[in-house]
FINUMI-552833 format. One line per 10 residues: number of its first residue (from 1); for each residue x, y, z of N, C-alpha, C, O. Coordinates in pm, whole numbers, padded with zeros to 5 digits. Each point is the difference from the previous one (the first is absolute). Layout:
N
NUM	X Y Z X Y Z X Y Z X Y Z | ... $
END
This chain:
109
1	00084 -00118 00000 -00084 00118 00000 00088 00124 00000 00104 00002 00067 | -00147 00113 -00149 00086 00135 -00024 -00010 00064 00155 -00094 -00006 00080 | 00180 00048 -00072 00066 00080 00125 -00144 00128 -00012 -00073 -00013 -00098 | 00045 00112 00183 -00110 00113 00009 00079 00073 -00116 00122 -00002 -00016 | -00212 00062 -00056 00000 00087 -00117 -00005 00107 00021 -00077 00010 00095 | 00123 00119 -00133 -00065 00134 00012 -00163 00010 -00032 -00075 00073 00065 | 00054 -00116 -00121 -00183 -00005 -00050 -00021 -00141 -00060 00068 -00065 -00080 | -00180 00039 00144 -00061 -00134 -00019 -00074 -00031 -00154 -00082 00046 -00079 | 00154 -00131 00094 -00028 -00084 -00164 -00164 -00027 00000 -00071 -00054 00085 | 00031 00129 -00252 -00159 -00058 00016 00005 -00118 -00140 00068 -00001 -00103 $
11	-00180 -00101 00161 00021 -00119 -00066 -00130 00040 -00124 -00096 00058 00051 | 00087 -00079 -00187 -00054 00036 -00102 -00163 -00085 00054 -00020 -00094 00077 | -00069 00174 -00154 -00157 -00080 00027 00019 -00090 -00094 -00032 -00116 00026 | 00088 00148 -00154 -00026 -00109 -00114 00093 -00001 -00058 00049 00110 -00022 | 00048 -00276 -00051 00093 -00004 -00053 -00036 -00009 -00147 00059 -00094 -00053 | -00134 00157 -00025 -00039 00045 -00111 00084 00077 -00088 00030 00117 00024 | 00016 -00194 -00144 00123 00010 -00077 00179 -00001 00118 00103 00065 00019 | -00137 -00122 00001 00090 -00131 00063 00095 -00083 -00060 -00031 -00084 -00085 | 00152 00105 00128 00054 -00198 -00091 -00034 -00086 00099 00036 -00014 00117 | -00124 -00050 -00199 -00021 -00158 00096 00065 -00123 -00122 -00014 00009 -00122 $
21	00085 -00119 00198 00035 -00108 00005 -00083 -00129 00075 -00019 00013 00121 | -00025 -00124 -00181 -00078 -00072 00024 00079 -00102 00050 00095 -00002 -00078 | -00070 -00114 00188 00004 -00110 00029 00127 -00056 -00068 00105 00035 00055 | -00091 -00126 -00177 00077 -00061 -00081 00077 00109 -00022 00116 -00026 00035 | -00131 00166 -00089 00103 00105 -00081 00081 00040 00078 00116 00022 -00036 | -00178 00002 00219 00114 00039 00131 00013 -00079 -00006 00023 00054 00108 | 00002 -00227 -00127 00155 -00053 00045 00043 -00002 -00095 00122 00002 00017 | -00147 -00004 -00127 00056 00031 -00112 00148 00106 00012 00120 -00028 -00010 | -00182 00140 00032 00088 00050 00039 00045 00057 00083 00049 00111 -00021 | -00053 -00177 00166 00059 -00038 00060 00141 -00046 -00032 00112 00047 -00022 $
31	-00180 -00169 00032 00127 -00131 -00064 00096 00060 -00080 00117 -00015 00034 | -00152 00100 -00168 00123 00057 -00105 00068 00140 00099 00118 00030 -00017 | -00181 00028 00090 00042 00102 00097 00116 -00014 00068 00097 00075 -00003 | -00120 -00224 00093 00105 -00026 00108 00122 -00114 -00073 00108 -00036 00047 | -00160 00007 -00149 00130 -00053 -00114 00047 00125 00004 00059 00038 00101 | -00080 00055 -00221 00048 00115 -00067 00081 00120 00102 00074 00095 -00025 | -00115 -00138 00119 00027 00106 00170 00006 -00041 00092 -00103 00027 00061 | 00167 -00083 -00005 -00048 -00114 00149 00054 00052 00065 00114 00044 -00015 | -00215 -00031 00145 -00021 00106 00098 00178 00036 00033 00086 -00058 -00065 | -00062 00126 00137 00093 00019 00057 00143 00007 -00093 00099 00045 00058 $
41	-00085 -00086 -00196 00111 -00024 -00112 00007 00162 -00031 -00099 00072 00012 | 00236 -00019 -00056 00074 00084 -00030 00080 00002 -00116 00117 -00028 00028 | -00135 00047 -00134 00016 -00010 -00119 00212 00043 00018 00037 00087 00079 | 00050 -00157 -00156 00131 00079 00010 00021 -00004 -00177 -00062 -00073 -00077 | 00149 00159 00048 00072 00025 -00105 00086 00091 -00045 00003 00101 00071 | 00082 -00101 -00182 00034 00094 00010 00005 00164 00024 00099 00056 00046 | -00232 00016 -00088 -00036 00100 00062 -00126 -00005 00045 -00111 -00018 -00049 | 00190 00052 00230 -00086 -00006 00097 -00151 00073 00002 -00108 -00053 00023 | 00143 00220 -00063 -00180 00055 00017 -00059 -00118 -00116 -00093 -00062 00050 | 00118 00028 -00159 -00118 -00062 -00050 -00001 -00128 00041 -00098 -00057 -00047 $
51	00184 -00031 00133 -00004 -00122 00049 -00132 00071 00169 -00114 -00044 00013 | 00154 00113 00049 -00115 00050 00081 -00171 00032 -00033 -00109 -00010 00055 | 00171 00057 -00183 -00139 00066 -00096 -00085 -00110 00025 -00102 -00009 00069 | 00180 -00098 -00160 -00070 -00092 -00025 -00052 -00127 00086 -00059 -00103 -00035 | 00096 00144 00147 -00014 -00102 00142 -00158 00061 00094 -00060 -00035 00101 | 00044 00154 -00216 -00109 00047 00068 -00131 -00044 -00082 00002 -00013 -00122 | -00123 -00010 00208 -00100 -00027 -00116 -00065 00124 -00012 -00068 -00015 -00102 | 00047 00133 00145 -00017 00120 -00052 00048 -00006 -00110 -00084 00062 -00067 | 00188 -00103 -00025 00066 00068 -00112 -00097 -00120 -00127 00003 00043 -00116 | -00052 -00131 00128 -00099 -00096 -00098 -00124 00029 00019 -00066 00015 00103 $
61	00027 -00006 -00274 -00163 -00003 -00013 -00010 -00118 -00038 00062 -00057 -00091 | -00163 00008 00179 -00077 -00164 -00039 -00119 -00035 -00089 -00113 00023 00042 | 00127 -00061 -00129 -00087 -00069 -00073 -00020 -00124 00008 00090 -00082 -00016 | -00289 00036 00060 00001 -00121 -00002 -00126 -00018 -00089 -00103 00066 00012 | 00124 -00165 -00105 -00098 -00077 -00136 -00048 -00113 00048 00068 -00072 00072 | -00216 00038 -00115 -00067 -00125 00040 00003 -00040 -00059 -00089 00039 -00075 | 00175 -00170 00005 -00018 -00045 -00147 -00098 -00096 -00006 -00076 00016 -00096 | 00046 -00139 00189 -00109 -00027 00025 -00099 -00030 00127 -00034 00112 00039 | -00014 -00187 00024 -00037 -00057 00134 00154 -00017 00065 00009 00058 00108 | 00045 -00088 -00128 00131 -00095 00022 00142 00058 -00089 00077 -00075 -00059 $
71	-00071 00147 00061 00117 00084 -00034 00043 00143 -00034 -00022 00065 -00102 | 00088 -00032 00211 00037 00196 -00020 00134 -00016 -00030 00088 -00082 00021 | -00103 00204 -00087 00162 00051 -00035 -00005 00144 00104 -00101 00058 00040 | 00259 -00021 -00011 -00012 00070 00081 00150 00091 -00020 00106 -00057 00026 | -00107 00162 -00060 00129 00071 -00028 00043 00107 00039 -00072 00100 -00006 | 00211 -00095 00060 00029 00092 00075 00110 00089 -00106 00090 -00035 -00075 | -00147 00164 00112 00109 00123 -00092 00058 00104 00093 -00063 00070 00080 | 00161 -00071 -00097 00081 00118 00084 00003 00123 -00030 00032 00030 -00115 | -00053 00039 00178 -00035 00178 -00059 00108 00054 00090 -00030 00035 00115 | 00159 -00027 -00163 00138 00049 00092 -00069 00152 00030 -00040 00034 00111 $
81	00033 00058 -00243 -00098 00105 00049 00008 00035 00208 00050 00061 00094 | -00155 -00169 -00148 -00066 00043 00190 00157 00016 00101 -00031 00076 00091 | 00147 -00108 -00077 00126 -00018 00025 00077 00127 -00044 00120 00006 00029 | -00170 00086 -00089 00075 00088 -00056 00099 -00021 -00090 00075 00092 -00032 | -00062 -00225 -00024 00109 -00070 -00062 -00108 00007 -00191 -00114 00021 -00044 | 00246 -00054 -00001 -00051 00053 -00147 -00048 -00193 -00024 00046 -00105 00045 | -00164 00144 -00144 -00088 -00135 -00065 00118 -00106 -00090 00018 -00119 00027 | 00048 00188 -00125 00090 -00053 -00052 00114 -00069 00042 00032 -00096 -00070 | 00045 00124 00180 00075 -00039 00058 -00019 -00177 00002 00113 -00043 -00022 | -00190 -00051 00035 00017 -00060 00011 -00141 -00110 -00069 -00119 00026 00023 $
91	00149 -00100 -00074 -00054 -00089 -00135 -00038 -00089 00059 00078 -00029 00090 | -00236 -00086 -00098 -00041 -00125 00051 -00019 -00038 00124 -00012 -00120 00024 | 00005 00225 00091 -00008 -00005 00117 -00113 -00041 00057 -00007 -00004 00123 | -00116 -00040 -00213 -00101 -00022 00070 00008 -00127 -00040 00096 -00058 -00050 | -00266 -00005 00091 00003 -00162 -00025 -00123 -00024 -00012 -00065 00073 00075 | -00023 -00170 -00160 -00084 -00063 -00022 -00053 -00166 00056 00069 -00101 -00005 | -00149 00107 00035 -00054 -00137 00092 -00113 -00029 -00048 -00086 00087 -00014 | 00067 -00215 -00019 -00103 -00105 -00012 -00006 -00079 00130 00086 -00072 00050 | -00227 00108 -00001 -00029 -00069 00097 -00156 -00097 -00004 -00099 00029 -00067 | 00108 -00106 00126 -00142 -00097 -00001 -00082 00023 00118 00048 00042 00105 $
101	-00212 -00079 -00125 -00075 00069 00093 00039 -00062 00145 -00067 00030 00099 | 00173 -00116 -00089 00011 -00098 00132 00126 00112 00057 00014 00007 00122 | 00044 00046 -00177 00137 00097 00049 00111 -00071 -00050 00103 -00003 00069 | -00106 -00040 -00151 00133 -00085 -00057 00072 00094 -00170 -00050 00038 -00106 | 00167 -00037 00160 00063 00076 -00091 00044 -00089 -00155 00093 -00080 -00010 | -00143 00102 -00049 -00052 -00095 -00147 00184 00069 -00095 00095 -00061 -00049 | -00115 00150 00060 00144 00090 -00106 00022 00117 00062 -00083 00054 00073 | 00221 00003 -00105 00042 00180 00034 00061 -00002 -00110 00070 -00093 -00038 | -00097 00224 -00040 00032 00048 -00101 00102 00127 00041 00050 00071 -00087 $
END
């Protein structure tokens, strides 16, 4: 629970236009989440701000596809941007996941 606030958080009446995620799609991605990021891991390389950048999940926009009952794709893109670090700098940093509606990691692209 958050420590006292300067002003108290008000909770919305209605989550109307919302991202909602259904059942199968959160572990979905889940599962490609804590592959792709697992909790507590620290990315190293040769240069450090974008090895930090990228250890953060602030810096990925997630996309997840229902391809059918039983299979999402789920892809993560790095927007160095948010890091103050330039987009170009660094090539293929994100990753793609096929996952099955059970949480089983099928491929990473």
């Amino acid at each position: 629970m958050p420590t006292a606030l300067s002003e108290p958080v008000r909770f919305p009446d209605s989550y109307d236009g919302s991202v909602r995620t259904e059942g199968a799609a959160t572990r979905a991605l889940a599962v490609a989440m804590n592959d792709f990021l697992p909790p507590g891991r620290s990315l190293k390389g040769e240069n450090p701000p974008v090895a930090r950048c990228l250890s953060r999940w602030e810096t990925y926009d997630i996309s997840i596809l229902r391809a059918t009952d039983d299979l999402f794709f789920i892809q993560f893109s790095p927007i160095l941007a948010r890091c103050g670090l330039d987009d170009s700098t660094i090539m293929d940093a994100g990753a793609e996941y096929a996952v099955d509606g059970q949480g089983r990691i099928l491929a990473v692209h």
